[in-house]
Structure formats: C-alpha cells, structure tokens
N, C-alpha and C positions, 0 to 999 in steps of 0.2 A: 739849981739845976733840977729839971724834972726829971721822973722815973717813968718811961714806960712800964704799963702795964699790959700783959699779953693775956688775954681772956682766950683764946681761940687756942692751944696748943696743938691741936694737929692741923691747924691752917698755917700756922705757923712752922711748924716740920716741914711742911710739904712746900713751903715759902722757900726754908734753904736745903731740901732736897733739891729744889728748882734751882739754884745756882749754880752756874759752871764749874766755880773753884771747887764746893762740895763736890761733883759730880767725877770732878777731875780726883779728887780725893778719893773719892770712895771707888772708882776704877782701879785706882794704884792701889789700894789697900786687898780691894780684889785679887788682883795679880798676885800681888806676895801675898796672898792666903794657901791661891791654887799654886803657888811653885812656880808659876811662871815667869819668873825674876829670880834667874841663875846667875852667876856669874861666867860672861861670855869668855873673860880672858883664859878660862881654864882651855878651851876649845879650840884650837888650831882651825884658821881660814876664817875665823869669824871676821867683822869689827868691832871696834871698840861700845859698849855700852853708849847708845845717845842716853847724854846729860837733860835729865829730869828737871831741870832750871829752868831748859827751852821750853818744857810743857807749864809750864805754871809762870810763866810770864807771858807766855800765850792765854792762859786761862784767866790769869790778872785783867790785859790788857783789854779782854773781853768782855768783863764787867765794866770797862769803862764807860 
C-alpha cells in the first residue's frame, strides 16, 4: 500500500476547509463556542431541539 505524500500543507487545509462536512463542523463548533446552543427544553413555548443527525447526513450525502 502507498503512502501519500502531502508537499503543499496549506493547499491542503484549504482543500478540507473546502468540504461541507468540515464546514458543517466548524459552524457547530462555532455555535457552542458563542453559546448559541442552550438548552431549549428549559424554556416554555419553545420546540424541541432539531436533531443534529439531520444536519450531518445532509452534509454526508453532499459529499456524495
């Protein structure tokens, strides 16, 4: 089995900055940095949290 060899590292970063799933990643990580991912159930009238699975099988299926 060969080894890729990666000569170019910031061509390479910006290769999987460019991918959805990264991109999807590093939003959500965002979010819960700024606090923006509370918990809704404490809050009367809200809905329930949409499940974070939806999004990353969306972001999956995107890469296809």
């Amino acid at each position: 089995m060969k080894r890729a060899v990666i000569e170019d590292w910031d061509q390479f970063h910006a290769f999987l900055a460019a991918q959805p799933l990264i991109q999807w990643s590093m939003e959500k990580q965002h979010e819960i940095a700024m606090g923006l991912r509370h918990d809704h159930r404490k809050q009367a009238g809200h809905p329930p949290p949409k499940n974070d699975n939806a999004d990353l099988a969306a972001a999956l299926s995107s890469m296809a």
